[in-house]
C-alpha positions in Angstrom: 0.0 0.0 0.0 2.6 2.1 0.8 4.3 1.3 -2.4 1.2 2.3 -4.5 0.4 5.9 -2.7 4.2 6.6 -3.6 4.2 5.6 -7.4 0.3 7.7 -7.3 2.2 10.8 -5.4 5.0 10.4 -7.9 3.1 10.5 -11.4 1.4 14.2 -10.4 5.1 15.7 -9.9 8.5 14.6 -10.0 9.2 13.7 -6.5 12.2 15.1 -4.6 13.9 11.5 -3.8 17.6 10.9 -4.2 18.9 7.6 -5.5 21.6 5.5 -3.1 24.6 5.2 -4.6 25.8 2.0 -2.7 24.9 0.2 -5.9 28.3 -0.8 -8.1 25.9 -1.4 -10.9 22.9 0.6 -11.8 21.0 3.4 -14.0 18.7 5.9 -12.7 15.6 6.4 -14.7 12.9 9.6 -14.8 10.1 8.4 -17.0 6.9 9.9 -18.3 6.0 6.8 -19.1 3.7 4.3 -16.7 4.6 1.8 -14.3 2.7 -0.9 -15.4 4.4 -1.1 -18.8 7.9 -0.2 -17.9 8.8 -2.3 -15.2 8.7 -5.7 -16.5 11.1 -4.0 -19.1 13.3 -2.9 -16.2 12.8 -6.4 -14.3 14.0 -8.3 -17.2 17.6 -6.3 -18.0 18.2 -6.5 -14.4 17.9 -10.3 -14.3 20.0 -10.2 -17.8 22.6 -7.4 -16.8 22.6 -7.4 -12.9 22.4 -3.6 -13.3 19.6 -2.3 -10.8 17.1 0.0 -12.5 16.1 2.8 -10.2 13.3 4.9 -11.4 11.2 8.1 -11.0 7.7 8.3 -12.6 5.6 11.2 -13.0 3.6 13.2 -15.8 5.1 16.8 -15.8 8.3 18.5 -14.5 11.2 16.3 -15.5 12.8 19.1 -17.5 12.5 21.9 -14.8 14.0 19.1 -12.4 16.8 18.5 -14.4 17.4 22.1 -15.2 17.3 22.7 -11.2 19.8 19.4 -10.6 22.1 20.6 -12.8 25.5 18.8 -13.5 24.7 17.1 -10.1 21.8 15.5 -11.5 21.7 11.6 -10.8 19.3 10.9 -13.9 21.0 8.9 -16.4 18.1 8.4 -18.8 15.2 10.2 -19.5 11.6 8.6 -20.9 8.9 10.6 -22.2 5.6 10.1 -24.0 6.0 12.3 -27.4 8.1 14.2 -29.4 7.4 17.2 -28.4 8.7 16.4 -24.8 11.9 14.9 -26.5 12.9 18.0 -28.5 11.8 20.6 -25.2 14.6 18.6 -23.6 17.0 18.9 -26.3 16.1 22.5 -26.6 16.9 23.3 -23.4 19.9 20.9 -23.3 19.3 18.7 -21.0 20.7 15.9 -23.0 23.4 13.9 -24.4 23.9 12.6 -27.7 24.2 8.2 -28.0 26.6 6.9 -30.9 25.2 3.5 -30.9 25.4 1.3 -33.9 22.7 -0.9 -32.2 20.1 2.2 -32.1 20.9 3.8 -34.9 20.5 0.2 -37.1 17.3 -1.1 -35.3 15.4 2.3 -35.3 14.5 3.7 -38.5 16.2 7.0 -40.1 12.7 9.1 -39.2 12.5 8.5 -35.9 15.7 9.2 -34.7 17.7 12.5 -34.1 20.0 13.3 -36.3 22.4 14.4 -34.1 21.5 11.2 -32.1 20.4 13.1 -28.8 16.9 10.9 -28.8 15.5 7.6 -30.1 11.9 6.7 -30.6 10.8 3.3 -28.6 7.6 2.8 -30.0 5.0 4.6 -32.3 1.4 5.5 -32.6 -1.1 6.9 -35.2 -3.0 10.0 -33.9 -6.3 8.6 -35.4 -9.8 9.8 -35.9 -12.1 8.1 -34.3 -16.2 8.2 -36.0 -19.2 6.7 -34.1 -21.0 3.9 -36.4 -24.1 5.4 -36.7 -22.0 7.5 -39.2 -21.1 4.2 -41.1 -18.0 3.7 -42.3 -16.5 7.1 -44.0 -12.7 8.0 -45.2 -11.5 10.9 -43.2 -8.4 13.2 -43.6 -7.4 15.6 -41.0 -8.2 18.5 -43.1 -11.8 17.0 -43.3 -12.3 18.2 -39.6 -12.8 21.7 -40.8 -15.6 20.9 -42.7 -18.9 22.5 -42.2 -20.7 19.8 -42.4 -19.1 18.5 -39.4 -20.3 21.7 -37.7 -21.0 21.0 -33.8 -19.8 17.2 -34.1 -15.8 17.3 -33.3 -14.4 16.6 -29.8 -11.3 16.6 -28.7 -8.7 17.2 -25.7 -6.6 21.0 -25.4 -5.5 21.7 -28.7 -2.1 22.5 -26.7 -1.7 18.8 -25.5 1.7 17.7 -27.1 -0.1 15.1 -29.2 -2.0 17.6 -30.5 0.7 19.8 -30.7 2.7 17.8 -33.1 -0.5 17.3 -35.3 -0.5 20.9 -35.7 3.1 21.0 -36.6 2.9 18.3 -39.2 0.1 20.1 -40.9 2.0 23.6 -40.7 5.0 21.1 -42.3 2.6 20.4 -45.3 -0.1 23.3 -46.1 2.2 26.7 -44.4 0.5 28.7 -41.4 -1.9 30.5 -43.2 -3.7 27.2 -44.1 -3.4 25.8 -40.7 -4.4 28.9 -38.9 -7.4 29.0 -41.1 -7.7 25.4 -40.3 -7.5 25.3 -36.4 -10.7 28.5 -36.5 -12.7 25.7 -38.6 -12.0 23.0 -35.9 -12.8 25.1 -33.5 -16.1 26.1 -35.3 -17.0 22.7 -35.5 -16.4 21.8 -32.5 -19.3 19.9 -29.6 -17.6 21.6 -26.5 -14.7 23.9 -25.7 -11.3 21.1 -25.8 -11.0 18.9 -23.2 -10.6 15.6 -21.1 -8.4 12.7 -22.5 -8.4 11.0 -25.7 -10.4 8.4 -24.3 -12.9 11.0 -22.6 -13.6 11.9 -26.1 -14.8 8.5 -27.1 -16.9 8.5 -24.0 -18.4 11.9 -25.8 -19.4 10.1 -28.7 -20.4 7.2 -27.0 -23.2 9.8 -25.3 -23.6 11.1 -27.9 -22.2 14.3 -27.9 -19.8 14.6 -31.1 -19.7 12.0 -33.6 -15.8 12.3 -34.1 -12.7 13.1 -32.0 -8.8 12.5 -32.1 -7.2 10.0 -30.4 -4.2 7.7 -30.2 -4.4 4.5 -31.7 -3.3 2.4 -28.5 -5.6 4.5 -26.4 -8.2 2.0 -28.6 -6.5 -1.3 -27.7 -6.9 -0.1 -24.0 -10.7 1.0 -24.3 -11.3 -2.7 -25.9 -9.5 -4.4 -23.2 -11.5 -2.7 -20.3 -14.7 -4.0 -19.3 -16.0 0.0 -18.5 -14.4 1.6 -22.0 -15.6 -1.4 -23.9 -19.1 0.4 -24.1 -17.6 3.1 -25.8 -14.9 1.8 -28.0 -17.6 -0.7 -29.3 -19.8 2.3 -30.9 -16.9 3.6 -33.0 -14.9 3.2 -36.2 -10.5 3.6 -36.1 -9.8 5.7 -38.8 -6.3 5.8 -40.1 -6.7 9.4 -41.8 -5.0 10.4 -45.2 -4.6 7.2 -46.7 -5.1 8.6 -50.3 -2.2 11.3 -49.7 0.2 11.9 -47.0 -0.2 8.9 -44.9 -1.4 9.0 -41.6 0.8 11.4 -38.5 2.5 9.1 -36.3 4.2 10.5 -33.1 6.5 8.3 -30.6 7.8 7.4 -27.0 11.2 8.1 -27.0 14.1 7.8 -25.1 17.4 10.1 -24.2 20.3 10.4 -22.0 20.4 13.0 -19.6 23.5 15.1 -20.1 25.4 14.7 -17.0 24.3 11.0 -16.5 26.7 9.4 -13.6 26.2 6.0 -15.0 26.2 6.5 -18.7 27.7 2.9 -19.9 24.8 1.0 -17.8 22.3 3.7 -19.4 23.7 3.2 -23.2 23.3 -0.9 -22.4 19.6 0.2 -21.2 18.8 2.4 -24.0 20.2 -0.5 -26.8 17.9 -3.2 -24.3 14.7 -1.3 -25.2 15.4 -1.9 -28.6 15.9 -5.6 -28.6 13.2 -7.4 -29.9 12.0 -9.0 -26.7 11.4 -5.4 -25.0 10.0 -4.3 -28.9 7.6 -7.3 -28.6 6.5 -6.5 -24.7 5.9 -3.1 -25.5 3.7 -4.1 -28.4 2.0 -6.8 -26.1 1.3 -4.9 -23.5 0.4 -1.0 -24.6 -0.4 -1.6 -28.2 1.7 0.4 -29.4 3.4 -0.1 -32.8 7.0 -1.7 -32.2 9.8 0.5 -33.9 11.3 -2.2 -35.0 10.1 -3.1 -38.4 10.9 -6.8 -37.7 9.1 -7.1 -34.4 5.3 -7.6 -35.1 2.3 -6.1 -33.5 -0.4 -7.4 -31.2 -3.0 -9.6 -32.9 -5.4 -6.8 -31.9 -3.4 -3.8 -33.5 -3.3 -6.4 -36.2 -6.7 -6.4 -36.8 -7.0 -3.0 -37.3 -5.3 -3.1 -40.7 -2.9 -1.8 -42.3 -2.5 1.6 -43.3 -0.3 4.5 -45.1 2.5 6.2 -43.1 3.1 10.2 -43.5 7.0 10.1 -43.8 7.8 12.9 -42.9 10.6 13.2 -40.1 9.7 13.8 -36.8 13.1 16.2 -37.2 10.9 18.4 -39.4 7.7 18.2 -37.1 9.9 19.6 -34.6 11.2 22.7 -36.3 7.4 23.4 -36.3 6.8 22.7 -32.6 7.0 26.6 -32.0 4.9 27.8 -34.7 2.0 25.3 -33.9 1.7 27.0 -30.4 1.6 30.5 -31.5 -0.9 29.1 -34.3 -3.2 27.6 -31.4 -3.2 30.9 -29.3 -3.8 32.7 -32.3 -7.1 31.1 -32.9 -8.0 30.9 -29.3 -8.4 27.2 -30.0 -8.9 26.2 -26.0 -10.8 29.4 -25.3 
């Protein structure tokens, strides 16, 4: 019990712990990402390595806490949820780059850094989700602008990273003065001011307030595989949008090295582990996510989805946009 209020304290705010360092052998971890699907990772490259994993979880903060650590800092690698939260740490240099033939061969050219300062783990479709009584319709983003879909959008703050990077891709392909006019449009069309999580949109169209909302494509996995969510994932259609242009946006968990790291050789050896097809094929087992290894398959249930067109475009790209997609949102008063 008091394990659990710990880890639930924790993920609000990075907590103010220090890590012992009467360990000859371990790697100190600051993660976005959840216990439930890290751990086991962590478990296994102990029992393989002998190097003891000690981690901090939370959902904000890690790069104000490693500004205010300093070079006295004991995080050796750093987790996070997005792209968006990867480059904010190179930005602000916080981190290291990793010259690691093992990364750099097992992860695709797009979804690493090209100055190798952060890696993706895993990656995920930013889907639209449509309730059946639509029947089955091909969306692309740009279709949420539509006035026929006037009153029928939801979806979480506009500035959520996930969204974020959406709006960065399409400044990437159509310029700001299209995706300025595009956000107002959204916005127009949309059921309720932005809100909730992705999966509290699906629960809006499952009550029928919107018809059609954003979401991650794992969040969908999850829904299916909860006996509560199930109502609502059941009464609506994954889209994979774009499929007869760009490709659908896909955004990543990543990983990078904190720039002081004590124990940077045990945090390389932990960074090339995540990589390795057993962690590639627990990570697509247990958050159904799509494993960044191409030769690692994906669930049976992501499988089912289909496949679908990627948008190619490098997340290195998306990022130089990261900027202008904020001042865009503001701009249109998107979350107002």
């Amino acid at each position: 019990m008091l394990r659990k209020a710990f880890i639930t304290m924790c993920v609000s705010l990075f907590c103010l712990i220090t890590f012992s360092s009467s360990a000859s052998e371990m790697v100190n971890v600051y993660s976005y990402r959840q216990p439930f699907l890290v751990e086991p990772l962590f478990e296994q490259f102990t029992k393989q390595s002998g190097v003891k994993v000690n981690v901090v979880f939370a959902k904000k903060g890690m790069a104000e806490r490693l500004a205010r650590e300093g070079k006295y800092s004991p995080a050796d690698i750093l987790l996070t949820t997005d792209i968006s939260r990867l480059i904010e740490l190179r930005d602000k240099d916080l981190v290291q780059p990793v010259n690691s033939s093992i990364l750099s061969h097992a992860i695709p050219t797009q979804y690493q850094a090209q100055d190798n300062t952060w890696f993706a783990l895993t990656t995920r479709v930013r889907n639209i989700y449509s309730a059946k009584r639509l029947g089955r319709i091909d969306l692309n983003y740009e279709d949420l602008a539509d006035e026929k879909y006037k009153g029928r959008v939801c979806t979480r703050s506009g500035k959520h990273p996930y969204n974020v990077a959406l709006v960065a891709s399409m400044v990437s392909e159509h310029g700001e003065a299209y995706t300025l006019n595009w956000l107002k449009k959204v916005k127009k069309n949309l059921a309720r001011k932005p809100q909730g999580s992705d999966r509290g949109q699906v629960q809006a169209i499952h009550q029928k307030l919107c018809d059609i909302s954003l979401g991650n494509s794992y969040y969908f996995g999850k829904m299916l595989n909860d006996k509560k969510q199930k109502v609502w994932a059941d009464e609506v259609y994954i889209n994979f949008p774009n499929q007869n242009n760009r490709g659908a946006h896909i955004n990543i968990s990543g990983v990078a090295m904190a720039k002081y790291a004590p124990n940077a050789k045990n945090a390389q050896a932990l960074m090339e582990f995540l990589v390795s097809k057993p962690a590639q094929e627990l990570y697509a087992k247990t958050n159904m996510e799509y494993p960044v290894r191409e030769d690692v398959a994906v669930s049976k249930l992501v499988a089912s989805w289909g496949n679908y067109n990627v948008d190619d475009l490098a997340l290195e790209e998306i990022a130089k946009h990261r900027k202008t997609a904020l001042k865009l949102l503001d701009q249109a008063q998107f979350d107002l």
